[in-house]
N, C-alpha and C positions, 0 to 999 in steps of 0.2 A: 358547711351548709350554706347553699346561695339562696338567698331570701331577703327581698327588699328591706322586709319589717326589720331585720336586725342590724341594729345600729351601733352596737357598743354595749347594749345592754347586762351585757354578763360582766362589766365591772360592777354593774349594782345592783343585780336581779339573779346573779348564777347562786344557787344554795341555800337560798334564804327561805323562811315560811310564807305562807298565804294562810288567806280561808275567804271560804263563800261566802260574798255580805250583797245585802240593796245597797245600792248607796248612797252615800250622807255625801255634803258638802265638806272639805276637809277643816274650813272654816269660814265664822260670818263672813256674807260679801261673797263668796264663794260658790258661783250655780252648777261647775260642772267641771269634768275630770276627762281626759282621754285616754283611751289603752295606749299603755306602754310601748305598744308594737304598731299594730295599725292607725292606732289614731282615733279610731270608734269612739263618739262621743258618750260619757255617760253621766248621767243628771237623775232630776227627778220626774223631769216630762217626758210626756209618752211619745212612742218613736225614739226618745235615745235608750242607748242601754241602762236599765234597773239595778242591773246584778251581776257580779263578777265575782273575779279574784281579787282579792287587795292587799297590800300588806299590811302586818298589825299594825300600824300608824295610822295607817286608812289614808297614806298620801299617795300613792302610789296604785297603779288601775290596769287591769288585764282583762280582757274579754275571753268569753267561753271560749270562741275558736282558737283564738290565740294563745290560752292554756291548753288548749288541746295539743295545739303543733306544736309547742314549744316544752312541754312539760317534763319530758326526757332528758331534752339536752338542757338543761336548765338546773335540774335535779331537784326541783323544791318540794318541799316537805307543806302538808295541808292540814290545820286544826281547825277542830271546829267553834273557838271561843278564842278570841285574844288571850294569851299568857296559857294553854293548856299545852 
């Protein structure tokens, strides 16, 4: 697949779970997260992205589009609570 966004990321995004969260800061001091792919900023202020995919850590940040295109070749598995 030739596609900007992908950079290596399936050493540490191929298989793994997500789930739909808003999103939190990963931690204090902490205002904002970019998708893993595009870069799409996401925070708590309006205009950035709200809501994505994340991984249960909640360190890690995917946007809608980018779950979408990438979902297949990626294979990940989607709960919808951490640990379910």
């Amino acid at each position: 697949m030739d596609d900007w966004r992908l950079q290596g990321q399936e050493e540490y995004l191929k298989g793994i779970t997500l789930r739909r969260a808003t999103y939190r800061p990963y931690r204090e001091g902490w205002d904002h997260d970019h998708c893993e792919f595009c870069g799409c900023k996401f925070s708590t202020r309006p205009g950035d992205q709200n809501e994505g995919y994340t991984t249960l850590d909640e360190y890690r940040w995917i946007c809608q589009t980018c779950y979408e295109d990438f979902k297949a070749v990626f294979a990940w598995t989607i709960v919808s609570e951490p640990g379910t």
